[in-house]
DOKE-447855 format. One line per field, with one value per atom (N, C-alpha, C, CB): x, y, z; residue number from 1; residue in one letter; atom name. Coordinates in steps of 0.001 Angstrom, whole numbers, padded with zeros to 6 digits. Glycine has a CB too. Example, Ala and Ser with C-alpha at 12.3 -4.5 7.8 and 13.67 -1.06 7.14 Angstrom:
X (013190/012300/013200/011308/012850/013670/012900/014084)
Y (-005690/-004500/-003300/-004473/-002250/-001060/000030/-000598)
Z (007800/007800/007800/009046/007080/007140/007870/005725)
num (1/1/1/1/2/2/2/2)
residuo (A/A/A/A/S/S/S/S)
atomo (N/CA/C/CB/N/CA/C/CB)
! end
This chain:
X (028032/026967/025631/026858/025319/024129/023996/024111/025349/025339/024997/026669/025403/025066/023328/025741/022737/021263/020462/020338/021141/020202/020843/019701/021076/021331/020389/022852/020591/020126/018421/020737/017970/016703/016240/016602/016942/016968/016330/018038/017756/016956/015909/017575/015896/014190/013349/013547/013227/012146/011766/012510/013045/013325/012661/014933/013098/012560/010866/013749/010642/008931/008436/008143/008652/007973/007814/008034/008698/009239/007898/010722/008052/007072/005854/006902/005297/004102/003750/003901/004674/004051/004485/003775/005008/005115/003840/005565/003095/001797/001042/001234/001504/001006/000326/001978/-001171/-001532/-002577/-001855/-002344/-003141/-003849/-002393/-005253/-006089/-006165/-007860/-006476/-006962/-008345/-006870/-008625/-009781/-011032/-009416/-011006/-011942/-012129/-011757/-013392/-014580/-013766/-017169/-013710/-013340/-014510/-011941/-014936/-015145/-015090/-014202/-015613/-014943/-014359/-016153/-014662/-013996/-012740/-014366/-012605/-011390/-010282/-011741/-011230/-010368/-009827/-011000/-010294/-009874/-008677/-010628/-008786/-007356/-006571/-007346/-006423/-005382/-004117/-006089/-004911/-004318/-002965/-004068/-003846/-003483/-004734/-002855/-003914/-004525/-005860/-003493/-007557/-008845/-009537/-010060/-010000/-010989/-011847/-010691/-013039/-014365/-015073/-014794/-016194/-017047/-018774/-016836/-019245/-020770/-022061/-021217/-023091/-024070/-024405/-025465/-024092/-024450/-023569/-024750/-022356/-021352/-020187/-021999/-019909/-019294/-017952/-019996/-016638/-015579/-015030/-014780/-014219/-013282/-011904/-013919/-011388/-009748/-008959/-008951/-009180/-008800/-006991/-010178/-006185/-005140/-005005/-004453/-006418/-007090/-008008/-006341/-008865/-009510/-009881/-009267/-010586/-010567/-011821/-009742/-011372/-012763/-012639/-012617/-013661/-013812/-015441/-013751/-015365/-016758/-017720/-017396/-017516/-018115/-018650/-019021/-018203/-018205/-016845/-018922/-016656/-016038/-015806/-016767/-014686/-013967/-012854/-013108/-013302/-012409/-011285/-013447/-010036/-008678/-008361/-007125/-008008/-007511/-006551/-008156/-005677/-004969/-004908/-003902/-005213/-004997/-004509/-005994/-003944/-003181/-002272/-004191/-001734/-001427/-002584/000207/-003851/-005170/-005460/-007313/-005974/-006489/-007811/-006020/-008515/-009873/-010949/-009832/-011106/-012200/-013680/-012594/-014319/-015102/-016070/-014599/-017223/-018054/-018336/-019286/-018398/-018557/-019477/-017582/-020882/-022163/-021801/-023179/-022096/-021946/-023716/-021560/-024024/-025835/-025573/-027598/-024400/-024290/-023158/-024038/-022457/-020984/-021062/-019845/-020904/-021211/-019334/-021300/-018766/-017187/-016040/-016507/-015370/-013834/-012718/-013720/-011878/-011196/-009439/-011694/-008896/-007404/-006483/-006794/-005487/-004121/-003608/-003073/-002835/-002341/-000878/-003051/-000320/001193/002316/001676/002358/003049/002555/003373/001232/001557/001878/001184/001683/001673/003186/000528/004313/005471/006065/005948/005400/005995/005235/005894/004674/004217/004758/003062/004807/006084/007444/006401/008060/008972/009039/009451/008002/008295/008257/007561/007291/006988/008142/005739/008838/010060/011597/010215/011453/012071/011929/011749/010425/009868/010345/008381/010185/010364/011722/010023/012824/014294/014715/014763/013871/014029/014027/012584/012382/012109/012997/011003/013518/014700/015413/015669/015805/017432/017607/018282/016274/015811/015669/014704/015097/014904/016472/013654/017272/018142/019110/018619/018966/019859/019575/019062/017906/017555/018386/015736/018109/018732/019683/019084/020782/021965/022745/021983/021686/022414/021704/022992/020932/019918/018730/020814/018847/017764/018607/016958/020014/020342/020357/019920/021193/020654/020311/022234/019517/019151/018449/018329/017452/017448/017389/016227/017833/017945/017418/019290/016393/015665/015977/014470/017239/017794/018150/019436/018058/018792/017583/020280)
Y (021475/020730/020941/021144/022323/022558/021742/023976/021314/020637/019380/020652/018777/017473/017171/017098/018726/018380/017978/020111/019120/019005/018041/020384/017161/016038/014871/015851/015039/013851/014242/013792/015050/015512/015384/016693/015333/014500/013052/014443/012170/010886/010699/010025/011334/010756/010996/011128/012267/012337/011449/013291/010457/010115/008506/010475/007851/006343/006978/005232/008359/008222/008217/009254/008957/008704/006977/009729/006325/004985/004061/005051/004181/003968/003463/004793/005211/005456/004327/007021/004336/003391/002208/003839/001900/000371/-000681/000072/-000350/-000707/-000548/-000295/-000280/000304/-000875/001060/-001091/-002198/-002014/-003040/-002703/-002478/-003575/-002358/-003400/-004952/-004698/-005321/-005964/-005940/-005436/-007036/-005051/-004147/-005531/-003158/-006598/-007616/-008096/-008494/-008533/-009350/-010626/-009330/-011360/-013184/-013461/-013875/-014749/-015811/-015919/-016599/-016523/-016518/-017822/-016484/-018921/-020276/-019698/-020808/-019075/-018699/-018055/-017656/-017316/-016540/-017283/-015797/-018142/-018863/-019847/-019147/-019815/-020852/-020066/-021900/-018545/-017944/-017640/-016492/-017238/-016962/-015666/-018276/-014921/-013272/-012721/-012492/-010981/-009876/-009916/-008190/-009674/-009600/-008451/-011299/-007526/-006328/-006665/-005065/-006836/-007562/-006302/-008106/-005791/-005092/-005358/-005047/-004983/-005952/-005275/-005906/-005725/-005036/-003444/-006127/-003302/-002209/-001042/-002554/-001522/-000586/-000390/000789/-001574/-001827/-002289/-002619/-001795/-002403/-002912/-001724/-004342/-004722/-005422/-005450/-005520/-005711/-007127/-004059/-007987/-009453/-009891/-010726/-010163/-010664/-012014/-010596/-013033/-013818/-014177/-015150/-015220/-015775/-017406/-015504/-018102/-019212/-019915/-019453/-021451/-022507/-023618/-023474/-022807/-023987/-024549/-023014/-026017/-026701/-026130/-026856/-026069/-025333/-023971/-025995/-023007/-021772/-021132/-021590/-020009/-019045/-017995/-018541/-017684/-016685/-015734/-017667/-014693/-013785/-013416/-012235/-013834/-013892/-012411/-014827/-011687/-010964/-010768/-010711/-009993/-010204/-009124/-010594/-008641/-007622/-008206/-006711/-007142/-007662/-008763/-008183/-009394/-010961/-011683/-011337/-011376/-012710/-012521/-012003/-013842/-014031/-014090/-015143/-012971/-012460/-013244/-011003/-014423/-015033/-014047/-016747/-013525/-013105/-014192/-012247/-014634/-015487/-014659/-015885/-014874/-014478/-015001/-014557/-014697/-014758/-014658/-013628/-015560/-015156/-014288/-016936/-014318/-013191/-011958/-013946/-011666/-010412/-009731/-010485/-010436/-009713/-009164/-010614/-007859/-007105/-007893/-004178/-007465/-007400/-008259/-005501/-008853/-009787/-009173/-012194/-008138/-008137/-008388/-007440/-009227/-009848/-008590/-010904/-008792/-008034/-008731/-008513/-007283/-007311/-007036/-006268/-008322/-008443/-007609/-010114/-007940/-006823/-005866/-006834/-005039/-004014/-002997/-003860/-003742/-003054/-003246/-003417/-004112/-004181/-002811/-005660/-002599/-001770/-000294/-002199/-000451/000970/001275/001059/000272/000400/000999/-000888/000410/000548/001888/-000451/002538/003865/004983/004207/004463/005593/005496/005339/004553/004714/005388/003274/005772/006415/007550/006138/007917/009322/010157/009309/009402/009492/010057/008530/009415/009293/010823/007769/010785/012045/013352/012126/013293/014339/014637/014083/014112/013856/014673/012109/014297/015045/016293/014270/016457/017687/018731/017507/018448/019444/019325/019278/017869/018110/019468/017061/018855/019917/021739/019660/021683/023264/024179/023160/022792/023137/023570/022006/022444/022215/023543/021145/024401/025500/026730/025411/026801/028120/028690/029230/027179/027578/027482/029033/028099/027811/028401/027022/028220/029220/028177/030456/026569/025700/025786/025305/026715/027014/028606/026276/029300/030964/031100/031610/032163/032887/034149/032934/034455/035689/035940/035552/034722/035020/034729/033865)
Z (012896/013556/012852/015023/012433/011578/010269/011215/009624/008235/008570/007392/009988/010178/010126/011575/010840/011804/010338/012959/009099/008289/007153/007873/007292/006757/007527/006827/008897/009644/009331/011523/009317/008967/007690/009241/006493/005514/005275/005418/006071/006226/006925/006632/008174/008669/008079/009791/007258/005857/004673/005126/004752/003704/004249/003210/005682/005945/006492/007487/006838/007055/006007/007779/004468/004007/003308/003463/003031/003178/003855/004235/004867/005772/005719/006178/005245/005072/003852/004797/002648/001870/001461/000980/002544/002571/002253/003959/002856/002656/001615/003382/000530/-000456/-001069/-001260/-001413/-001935/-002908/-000994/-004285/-005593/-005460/-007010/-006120/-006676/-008062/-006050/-008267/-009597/-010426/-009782/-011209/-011615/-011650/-013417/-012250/-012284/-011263/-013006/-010878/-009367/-010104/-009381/-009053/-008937/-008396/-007861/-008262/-007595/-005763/-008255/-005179/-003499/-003759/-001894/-004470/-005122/-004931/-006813/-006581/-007033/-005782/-008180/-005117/-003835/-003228/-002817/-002364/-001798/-001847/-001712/-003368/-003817/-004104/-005046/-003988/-004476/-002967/-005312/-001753/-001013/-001554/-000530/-001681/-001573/-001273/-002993/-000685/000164/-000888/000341/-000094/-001321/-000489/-001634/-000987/-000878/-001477/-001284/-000435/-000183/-000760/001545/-001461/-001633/-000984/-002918/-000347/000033/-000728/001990/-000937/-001674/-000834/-001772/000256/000880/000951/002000/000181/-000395/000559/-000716/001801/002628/001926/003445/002568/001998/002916/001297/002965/003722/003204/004510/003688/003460/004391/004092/003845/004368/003803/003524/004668/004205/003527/005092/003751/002246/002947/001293/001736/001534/002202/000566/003338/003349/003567/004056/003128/002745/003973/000887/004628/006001/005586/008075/006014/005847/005064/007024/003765/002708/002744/002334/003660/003877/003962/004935/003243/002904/004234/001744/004779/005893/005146/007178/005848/005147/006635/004347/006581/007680/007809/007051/008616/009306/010462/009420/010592/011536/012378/011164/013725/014187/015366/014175/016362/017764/017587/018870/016521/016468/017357/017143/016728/016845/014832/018369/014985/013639/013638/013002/012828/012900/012018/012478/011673/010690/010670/011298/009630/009195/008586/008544/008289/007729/006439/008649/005245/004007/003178/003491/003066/002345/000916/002770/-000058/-001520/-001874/-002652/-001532/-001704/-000990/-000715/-000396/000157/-000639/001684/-001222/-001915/-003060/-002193/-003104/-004894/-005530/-004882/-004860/-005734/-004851/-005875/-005655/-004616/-005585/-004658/-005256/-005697/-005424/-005995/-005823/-005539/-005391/-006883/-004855/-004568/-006076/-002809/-006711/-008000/-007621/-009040/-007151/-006549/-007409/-006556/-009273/-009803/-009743/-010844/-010105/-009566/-008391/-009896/-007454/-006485/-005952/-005616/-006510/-006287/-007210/-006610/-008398/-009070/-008506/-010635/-008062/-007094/-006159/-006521/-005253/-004425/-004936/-004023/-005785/-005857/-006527/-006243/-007710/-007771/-006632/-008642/-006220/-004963/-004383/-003820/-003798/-003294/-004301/-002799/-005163/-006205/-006043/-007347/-006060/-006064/-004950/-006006/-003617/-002665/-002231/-002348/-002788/-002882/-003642/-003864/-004555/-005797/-004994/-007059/-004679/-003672/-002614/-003082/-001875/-000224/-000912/000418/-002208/-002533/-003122/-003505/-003909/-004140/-003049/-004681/-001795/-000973/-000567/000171/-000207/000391/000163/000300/-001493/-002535/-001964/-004559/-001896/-001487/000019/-001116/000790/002486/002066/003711/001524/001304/000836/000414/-000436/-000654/-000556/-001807/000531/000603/-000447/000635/-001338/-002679/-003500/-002862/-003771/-004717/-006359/-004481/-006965/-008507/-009818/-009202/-008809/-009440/-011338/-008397/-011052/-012448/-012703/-013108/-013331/-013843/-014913/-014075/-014679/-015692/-016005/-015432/-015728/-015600/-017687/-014225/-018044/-019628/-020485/-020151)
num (1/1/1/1/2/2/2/2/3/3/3/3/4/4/4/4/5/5/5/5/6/6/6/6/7/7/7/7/8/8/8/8/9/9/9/9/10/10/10/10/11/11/11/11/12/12/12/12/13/13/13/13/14/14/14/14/15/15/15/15/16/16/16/16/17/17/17/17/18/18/18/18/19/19/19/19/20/20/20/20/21/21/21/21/22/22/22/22/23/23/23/23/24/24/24/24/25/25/25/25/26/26/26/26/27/27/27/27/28/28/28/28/29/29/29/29/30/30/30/30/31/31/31/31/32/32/32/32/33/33/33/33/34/34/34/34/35/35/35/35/36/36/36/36/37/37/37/37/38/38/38/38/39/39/39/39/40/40/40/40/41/41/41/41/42/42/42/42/43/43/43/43/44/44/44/44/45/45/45/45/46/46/46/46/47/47/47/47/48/48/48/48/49/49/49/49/50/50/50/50/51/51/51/51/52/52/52/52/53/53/53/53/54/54/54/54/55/55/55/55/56/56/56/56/57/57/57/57/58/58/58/58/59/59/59/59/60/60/60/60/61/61/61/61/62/62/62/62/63/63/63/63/64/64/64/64/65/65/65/65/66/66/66/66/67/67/67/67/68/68/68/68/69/69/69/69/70/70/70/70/71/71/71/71/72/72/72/72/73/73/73/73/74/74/74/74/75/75/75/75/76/76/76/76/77/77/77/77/78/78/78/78/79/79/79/79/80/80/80/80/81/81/81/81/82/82/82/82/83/83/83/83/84/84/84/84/85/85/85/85/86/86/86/86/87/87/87/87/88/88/88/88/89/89/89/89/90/90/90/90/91/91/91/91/92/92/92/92/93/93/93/93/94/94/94/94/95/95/95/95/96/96/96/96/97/97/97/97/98/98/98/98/99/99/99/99/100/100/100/100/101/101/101/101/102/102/102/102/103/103/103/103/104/104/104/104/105/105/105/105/106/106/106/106/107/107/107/107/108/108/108/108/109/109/109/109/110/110/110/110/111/111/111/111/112/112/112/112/113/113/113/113/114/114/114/114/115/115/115/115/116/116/116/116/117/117/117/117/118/118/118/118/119/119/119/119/120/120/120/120/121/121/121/121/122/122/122/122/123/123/123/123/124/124/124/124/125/125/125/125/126/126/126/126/127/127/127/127/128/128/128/128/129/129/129/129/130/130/130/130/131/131/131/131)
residuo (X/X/X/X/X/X/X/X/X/X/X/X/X/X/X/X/X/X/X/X/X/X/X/X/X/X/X/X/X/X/X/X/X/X/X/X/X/X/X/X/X/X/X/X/X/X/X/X/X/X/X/X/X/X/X/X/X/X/X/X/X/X/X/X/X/X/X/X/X/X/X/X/X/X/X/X/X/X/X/X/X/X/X/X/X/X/X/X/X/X/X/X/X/X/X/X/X/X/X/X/X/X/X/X/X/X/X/X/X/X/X/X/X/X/X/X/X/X/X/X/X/X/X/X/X/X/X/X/X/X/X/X/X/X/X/X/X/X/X/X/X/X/X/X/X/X/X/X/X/X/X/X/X/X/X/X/X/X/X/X/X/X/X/X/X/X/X/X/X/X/X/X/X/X/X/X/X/X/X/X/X/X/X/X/X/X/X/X/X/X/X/X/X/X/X/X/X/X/X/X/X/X/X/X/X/X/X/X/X/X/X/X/X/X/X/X/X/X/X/X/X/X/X/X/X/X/X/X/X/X/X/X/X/X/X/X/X/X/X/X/X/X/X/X/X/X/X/X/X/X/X/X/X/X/X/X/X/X/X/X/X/X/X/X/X/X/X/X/X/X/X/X/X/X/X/X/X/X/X/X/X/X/X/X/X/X/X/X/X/X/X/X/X/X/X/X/X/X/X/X/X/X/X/X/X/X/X/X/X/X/X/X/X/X/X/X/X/X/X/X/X/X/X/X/X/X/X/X/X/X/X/X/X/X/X/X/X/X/X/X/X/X/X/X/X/X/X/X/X/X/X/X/X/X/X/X/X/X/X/X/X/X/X/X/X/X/X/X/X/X/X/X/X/X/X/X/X/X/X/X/X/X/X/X/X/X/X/X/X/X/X/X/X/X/X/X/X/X/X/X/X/X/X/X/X/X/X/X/X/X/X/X/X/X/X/X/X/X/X/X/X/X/X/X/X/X/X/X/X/X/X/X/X/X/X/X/X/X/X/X/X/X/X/X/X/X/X/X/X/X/X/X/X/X/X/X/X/X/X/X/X/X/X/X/X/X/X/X/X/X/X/X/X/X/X/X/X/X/X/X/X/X/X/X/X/X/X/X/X/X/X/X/X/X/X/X/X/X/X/X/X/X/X/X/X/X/X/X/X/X/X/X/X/X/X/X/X/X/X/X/X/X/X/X)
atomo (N/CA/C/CB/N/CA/C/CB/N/CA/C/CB/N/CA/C/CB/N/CA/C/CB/N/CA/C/CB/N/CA/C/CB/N/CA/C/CB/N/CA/C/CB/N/CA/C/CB/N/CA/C/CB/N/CA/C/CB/N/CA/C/CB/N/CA/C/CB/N/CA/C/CB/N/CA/C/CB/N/CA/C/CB/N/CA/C/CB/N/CA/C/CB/N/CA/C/CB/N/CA/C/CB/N/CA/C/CB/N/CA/C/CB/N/CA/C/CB/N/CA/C/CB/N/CA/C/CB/N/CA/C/CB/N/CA/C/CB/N/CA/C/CB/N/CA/C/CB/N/CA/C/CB/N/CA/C/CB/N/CA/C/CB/N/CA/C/CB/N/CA/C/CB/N/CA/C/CB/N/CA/C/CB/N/CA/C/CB/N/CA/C/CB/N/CA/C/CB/N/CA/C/CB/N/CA/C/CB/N/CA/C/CB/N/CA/C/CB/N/CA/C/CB/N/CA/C/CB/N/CA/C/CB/N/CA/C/CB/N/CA/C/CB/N/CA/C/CB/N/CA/C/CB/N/CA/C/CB/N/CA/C/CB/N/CA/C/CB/N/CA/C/CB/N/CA/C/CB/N/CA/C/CB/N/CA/C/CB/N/CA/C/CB/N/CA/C/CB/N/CA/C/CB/N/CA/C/CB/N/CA/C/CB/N/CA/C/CB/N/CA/C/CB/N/CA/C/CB/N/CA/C/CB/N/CA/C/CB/N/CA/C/CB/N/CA/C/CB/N/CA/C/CB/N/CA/C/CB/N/CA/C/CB/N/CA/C/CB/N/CA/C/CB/N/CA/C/CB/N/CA/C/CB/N/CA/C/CB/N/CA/C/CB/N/CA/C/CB/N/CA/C/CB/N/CA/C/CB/N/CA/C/CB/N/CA/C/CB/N/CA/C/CB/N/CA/C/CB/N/CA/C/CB/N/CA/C/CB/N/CA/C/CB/N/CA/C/CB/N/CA/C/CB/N/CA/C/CB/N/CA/C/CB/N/CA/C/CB/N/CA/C/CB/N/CA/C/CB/N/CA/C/CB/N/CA/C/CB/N/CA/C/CB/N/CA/C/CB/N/CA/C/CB/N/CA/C/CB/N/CA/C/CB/N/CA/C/CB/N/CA/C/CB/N/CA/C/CB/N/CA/C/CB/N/CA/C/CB/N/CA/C/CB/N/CA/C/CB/N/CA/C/CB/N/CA/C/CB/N/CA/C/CB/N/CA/C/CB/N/CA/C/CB/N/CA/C/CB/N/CA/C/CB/N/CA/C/CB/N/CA/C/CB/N/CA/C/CB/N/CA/C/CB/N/CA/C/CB/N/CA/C/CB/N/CA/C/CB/N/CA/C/CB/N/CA/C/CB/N/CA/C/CB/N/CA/C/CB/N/CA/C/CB/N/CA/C/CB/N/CA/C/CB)
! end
């Protein structure tokens, strides 16, 4: 029953950390446009001259003004977006942040089995410095 607990304790280590970075989201290093934003429709991290950051799931062009969308509670949050107030727009960098994902979830996997490996054999005589 003990070999089971610490196995099952394994995986829940293994989908929290999972979890945690699911969310994992890169931009791109170059400022766009709010134009440009707007037609891209991906995740944009707003910068403001006052050194304010915000985080919009995109960009939109209502009656020649610019809204930055949000979603919380399932309501959709419109923000009004000043181009004289914005230092930086920076886009969600979809490859990388797929390939971040996906290492971290590697890493993640690596780590699980590594400790698993430790539980598994009391530590173990994984590496010896005895020679």
């Amino acid at each position: 029953m003990k070999t089971i607990r610490k196995h099952v304790e394994s995986f829940v280590l293994l989908f929290t950390i999972l979890l945690l970075f699911q969310s994992c989201v890169l931009y791109e290093k170059s400022s766009v446009s709010l134009e440009w934003a707007a037609t891209q429709n991906r995740k944009a991290k707003v910068i403001t001259i006052d050194q304010q950051t915000y985080k919009f799931k995109n960009i939109r062009s209502e009656d020649d003004q610019f809204y930055g969308i949000k979603e919380s509670k399932g309501e959709i949050i419109k923000t009004l977006l000043q181009a004289d107030k914005l230092k930086k727009i920076n886009l969600q960098n979809k490859g990388a942040s797929t390939i971040g994902t996906i290492a971290t979830t590697l890493g993640a996997l690596v780590g699980v089995i590594i400790i698993w490996y430790f539980i598994d054999t009391g530590g173990g005589n994984w590496i010896d410095f005895s020679e």
